[in-house]
SEKEKE-178104 format. One record per residue (C-alpha): x, y negated, z; residue number from 1; residue in three letters. Coordinates in steps of 0.05 Angstrom, whole numbers, plus 5000, padded with zeros to 4 digits. Last residue first. Layout:
     u     v     w  gukol  lumba
     X     Y     Z    NUM    Ala
...
//
This chain:
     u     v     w  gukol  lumba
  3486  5404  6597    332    Unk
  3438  5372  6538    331    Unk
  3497  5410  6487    330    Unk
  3496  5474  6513    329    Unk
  3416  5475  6513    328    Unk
  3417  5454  6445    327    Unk
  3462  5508  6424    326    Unk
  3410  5557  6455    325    Unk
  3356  5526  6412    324    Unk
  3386  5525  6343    323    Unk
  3410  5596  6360    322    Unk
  3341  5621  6369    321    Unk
  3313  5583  6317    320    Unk
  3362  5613  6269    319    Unk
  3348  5687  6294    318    Unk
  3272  5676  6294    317    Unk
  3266  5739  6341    316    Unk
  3246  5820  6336    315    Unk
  3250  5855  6394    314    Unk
  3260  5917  6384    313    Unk
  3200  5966  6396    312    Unk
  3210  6004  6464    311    Unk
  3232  6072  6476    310    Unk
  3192  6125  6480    309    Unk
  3198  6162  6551    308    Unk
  3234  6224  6539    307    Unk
  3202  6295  6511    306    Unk
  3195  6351  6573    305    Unk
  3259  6403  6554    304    Unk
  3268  6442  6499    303    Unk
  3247  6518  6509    302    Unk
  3320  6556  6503    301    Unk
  3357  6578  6439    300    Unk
  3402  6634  6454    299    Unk
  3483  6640  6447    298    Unk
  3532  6683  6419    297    Unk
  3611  6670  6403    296    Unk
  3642  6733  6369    295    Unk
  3721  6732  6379    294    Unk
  3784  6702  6349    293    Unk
  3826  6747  6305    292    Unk
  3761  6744  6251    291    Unk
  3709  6692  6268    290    Unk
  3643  6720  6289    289    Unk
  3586  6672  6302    288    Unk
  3517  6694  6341    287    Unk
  3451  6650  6348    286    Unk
  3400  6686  6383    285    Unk
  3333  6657  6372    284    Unk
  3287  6656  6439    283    Unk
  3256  6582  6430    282    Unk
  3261  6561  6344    281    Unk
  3318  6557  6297    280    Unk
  3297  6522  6236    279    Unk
  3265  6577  6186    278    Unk
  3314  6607  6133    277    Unk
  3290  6570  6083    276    Unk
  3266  6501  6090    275    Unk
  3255  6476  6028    274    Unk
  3293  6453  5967    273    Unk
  3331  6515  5953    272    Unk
  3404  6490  5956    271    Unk
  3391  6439  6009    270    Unk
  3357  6480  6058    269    Unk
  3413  6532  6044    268    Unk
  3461  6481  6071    267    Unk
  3408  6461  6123    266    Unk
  3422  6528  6154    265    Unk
  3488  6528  6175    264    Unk
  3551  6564  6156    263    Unk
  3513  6599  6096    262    Unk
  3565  6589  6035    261    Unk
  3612  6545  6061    260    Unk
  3644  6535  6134    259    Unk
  3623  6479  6179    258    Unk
  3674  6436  6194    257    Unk
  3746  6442  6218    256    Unk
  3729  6420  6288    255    Unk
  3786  6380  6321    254    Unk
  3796  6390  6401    253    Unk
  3830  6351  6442    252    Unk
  3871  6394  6502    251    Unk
  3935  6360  6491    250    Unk
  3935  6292  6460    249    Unk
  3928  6257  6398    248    Unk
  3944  6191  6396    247    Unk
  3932  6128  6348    246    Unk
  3948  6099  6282    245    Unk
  3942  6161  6247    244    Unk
  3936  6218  6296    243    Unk
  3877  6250  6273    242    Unk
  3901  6248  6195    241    Unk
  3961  6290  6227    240    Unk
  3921  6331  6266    239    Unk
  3875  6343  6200    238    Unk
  3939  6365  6156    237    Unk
  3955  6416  6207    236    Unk
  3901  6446  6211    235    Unk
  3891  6454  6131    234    Unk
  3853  6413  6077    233    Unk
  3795  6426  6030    232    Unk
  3773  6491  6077    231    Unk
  3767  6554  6035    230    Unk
  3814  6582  6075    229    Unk
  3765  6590  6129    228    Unk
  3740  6651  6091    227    Unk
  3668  6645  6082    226    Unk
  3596  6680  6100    225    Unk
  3521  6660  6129    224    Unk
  3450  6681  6144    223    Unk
  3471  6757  6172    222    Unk
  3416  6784  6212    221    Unk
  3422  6795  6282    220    Unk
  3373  6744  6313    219    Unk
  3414  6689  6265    218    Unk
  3477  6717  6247    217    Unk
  3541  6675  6221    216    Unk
  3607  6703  6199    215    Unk
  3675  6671  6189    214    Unk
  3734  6714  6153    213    Unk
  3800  6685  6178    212    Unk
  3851  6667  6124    211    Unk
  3884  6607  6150    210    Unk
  3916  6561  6106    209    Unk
  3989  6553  6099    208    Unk
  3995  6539  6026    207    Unk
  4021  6619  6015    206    Unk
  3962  6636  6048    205    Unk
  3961  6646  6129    204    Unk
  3930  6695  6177    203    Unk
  4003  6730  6193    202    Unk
  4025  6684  6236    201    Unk
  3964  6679  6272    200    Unk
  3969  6704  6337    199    Unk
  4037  6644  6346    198    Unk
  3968  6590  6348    197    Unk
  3947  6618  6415    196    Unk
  3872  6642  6415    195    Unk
  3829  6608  6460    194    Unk
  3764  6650  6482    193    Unk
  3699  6660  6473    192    Unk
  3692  6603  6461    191    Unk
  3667  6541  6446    190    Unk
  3593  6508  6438    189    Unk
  3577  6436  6427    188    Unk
  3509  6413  6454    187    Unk
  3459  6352  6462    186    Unk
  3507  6300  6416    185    Unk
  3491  6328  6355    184    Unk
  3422  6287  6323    183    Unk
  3424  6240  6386    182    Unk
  3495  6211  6341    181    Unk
  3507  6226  6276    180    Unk
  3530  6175  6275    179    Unk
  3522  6108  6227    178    Unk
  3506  6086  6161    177    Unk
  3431  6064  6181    176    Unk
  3401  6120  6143    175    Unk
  3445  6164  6178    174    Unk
  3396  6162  6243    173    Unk
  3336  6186  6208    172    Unk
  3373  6245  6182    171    Unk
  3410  6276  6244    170    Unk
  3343  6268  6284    169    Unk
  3321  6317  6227    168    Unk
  3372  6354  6230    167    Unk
  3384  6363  6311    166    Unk
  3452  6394  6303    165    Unk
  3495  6448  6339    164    Unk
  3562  6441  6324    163    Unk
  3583  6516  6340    162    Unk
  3664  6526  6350    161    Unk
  3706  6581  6355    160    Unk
  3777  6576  6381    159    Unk
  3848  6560  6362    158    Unk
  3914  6543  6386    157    Unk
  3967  6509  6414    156    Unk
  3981  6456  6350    155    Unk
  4031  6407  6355    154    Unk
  4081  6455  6316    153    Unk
  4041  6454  6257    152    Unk
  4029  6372  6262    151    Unk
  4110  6360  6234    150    Unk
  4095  6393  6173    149    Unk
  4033  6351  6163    148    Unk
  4068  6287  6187    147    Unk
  4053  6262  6249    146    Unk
  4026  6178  6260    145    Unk
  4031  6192  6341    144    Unk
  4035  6253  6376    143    Unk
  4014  6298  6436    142    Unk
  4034  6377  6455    141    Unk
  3981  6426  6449    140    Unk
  3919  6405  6405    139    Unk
  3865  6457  6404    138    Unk
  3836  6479  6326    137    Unk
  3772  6490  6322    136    Unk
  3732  6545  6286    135    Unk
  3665  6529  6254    134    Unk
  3590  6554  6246    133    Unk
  3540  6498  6248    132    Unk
  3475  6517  6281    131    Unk
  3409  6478  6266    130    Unk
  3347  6452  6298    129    Unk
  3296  6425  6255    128    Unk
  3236  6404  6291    127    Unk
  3263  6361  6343    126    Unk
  3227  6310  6396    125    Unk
  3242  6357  6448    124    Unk
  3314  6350  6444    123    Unk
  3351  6428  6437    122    Unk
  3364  6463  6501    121    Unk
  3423  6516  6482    120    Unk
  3418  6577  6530    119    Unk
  3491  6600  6542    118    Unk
  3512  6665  6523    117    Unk
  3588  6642  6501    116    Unk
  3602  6562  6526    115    Unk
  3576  6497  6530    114    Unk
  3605  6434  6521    113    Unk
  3561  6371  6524    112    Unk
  3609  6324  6564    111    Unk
  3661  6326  6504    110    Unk
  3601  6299  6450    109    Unk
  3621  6280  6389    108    Unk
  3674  6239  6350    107    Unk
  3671  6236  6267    106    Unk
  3711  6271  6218    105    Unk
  3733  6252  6149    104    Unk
  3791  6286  6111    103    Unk
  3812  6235  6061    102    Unk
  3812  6222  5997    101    Unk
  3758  6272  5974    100    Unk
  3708  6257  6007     99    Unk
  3707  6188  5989     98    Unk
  3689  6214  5926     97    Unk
  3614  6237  5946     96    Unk
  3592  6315  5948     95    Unk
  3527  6328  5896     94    Unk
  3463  6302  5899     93    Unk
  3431  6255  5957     92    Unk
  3370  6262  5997     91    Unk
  3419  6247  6056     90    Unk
  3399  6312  6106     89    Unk
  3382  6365  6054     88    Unk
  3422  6347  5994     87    Unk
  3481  6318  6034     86    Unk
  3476  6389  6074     85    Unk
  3499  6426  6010     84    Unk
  3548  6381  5982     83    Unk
  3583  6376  6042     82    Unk
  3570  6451  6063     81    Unk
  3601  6467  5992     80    Unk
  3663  6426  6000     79    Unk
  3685  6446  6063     78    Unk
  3725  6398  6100     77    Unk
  3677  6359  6148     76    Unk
  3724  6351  6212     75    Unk
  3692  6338  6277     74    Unk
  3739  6311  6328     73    Unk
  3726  6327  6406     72    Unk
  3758  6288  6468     71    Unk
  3780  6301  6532     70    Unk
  3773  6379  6521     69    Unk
  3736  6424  6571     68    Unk
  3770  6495  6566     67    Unk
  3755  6564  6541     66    Unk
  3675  6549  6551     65    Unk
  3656  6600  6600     64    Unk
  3659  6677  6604     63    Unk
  3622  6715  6652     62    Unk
  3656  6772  6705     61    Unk
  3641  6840  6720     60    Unk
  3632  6868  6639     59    Unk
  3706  6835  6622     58    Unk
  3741  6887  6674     57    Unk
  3781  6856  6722     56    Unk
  3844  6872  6721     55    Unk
  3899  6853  6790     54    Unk
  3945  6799  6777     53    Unk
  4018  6809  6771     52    Unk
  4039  6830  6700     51    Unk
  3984  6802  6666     50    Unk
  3989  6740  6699     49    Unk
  4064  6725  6686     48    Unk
  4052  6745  6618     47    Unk
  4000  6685  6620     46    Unk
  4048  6636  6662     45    Unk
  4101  6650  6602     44    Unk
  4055  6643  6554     43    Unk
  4035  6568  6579     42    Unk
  4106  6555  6585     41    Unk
  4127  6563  6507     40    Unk
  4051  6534  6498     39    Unk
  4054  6460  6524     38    Unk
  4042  6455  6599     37    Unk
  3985  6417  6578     36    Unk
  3951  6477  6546     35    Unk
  3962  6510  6615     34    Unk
  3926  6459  6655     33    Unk
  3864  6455  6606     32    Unk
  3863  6530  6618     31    Unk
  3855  6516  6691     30    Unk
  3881  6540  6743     29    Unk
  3841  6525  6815     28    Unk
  3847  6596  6829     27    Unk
  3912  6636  6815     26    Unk
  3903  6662  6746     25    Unk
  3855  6714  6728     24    Unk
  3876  6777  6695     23    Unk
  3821  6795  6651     22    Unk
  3795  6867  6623     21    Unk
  3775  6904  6556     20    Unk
  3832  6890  6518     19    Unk
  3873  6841  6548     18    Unk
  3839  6770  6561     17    Unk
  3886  6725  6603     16    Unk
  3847  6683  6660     15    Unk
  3838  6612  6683     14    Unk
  3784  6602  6731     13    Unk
  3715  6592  6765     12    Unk
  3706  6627  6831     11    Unk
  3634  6660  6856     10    Unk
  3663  6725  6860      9    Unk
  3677  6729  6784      8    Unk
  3668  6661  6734      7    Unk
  3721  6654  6679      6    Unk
  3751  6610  6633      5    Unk
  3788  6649  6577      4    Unk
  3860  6650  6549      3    Unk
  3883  6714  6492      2    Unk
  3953  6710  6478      1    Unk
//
């Protein structure tokens, strides 16, 4: 089953996607709601919908973000965007080895989601804005410290994800060992829509990978190709890495990474030692097209007026400093 977000008649909600209309929900439901109902009862409500609510077609209504997650996990398992991107953004050669013992992700933005035909503001102070063409995979029932065959079943579903990134900002902040953080945290796409996990039973290898075919376009030309299963480790192998140690919970989203071969531009940036394709500039159109899940397409709007700089550090005699505040504990 096919879940979207909605607007129509000046209402926001839930709705099933069926062909070329949407059954909306009753208003106030929210896709967020259904994925915590756990999936046997979300596809109830959703054949519930499409056999009671009246069809809108998809051209009188506009599609949101599929749901707003509590918390977003971004996966890096492709090998060549790794090695690709580390070229481009770390001046380094070649994928590290703590790649591969684990499959790394870091936490971005939740409160930045935006959704199909949106206009994506990138920070003024950027020069190399990039997409980053993933699918993510939506958490339905929680866990703690899951094995990999026990993650499958904790899975609800999947959608398409852009991870749009602020290279160069992306760069200068990595040289401290930390984030990315300004360089990624101004926009996170999903959408169209949120594919139930039981759509793709026949989408896996004999390892249980999925075999969707991801496509990226920039202004209609095709800048990018790769089969997801060419990720280094599978969904459920990533939600139970995720919930080592800690919770996952429904509704969280975890990004598989940007696909291989093209899923972003700095990849290519990497490979040929300049900047080719062009960062994205005001007016691009940015369209993804994952196989069984939908085409996600969004422009790039005029960024906004550039942010007070911030001050210098302050820099200090750290010793002295110390010397003198101890001091002052001790005269009182």
């Amino acid at each position: 089953m096919r879940f979207a977000t909605i607007r129509h008649n000046g209402s926001t909600v839930a709705a099933v996607l069926d062909g070329d209309t949407v059954h909306p929900f009753p208003a106030g439901t929210t896709v967020l709601e259904l994925v915590r109902a756990g999936l046997a009862a979300a596809l109830a409500a959703g054949a519930q919908a499409v056999s009671t609510a009246r069809p809108v077609p998809v051209a009188d209504v506009t599609f949101h973000a599929p749901l707003q997650p509590p918390t977003i996990r971004d996966f890096v398992t492709f090998e060549e965007h790794v090695e690709g991107v580390r070229s481009s953004v770390q001046d380094q050669a070649g994928v590290p080895d703590a790649w591969y013992a684990a499959p790394h992700f870091y936490f971005t933005n939740p409160y930045s989601v935006t959704g199909p035909d949106a206009q994506i503001i990138p920070p003024a102070e950027s020069a190399a804005l990039d997409f980053e063409l993933e699918v993510a995979a939506v958490v339905g029932t929680a866990g703690t410290d899951l094995t990999v065959e026990e993650a499958a079943g904790h899975i609800f579903g999947y959608t398409v994800l852009n991870d749009w990134s602020a290279r160069d900002l992306q760069k200068r902040e990595m040289q401290v060992g930390l984030g990315p953080a300004k360089g990624k945290d101004f926009a996170n796409t999903l959408g169209p829509v949120l594919v139930t996990a039981n759509e793709f039973a026949d989408f896996h290898d004999e390892d249980g990978f999925l075999t969707l075919a991801c496509t990226a376009q920039v202004n209609g030309v095709e800048v990018g190709a790769d089969v997801l299963s060419n990720m280094g480790w599978s969904f459920p192998a990533l939600l139970a890495y995720a919930s080592r140690n800690t919770r996952i919970e429904p509704g969280d989203v975890l990004g598989s990474g940007t696909v291989g071969n093209g899923g972003c531009l700095a990849e290519q940036w990497g490979r040929r030692g300049r900047q080719d394709p062009p960062p994205l500039q005001p007016g691009d159109i940015v369209t993804l097209l994952v196989e069984g899940i939908g085409t996600l397409t969004n422009t790039i709007g005029t960024p906004a007026a550039p942010a007070p700089i911030l001050p210098a550090p302050r820099r200090r005699d750290h010793a002295a400093e110390r010397a003198r505040h101890l001091a002052a504990v001790d005269r009182a």
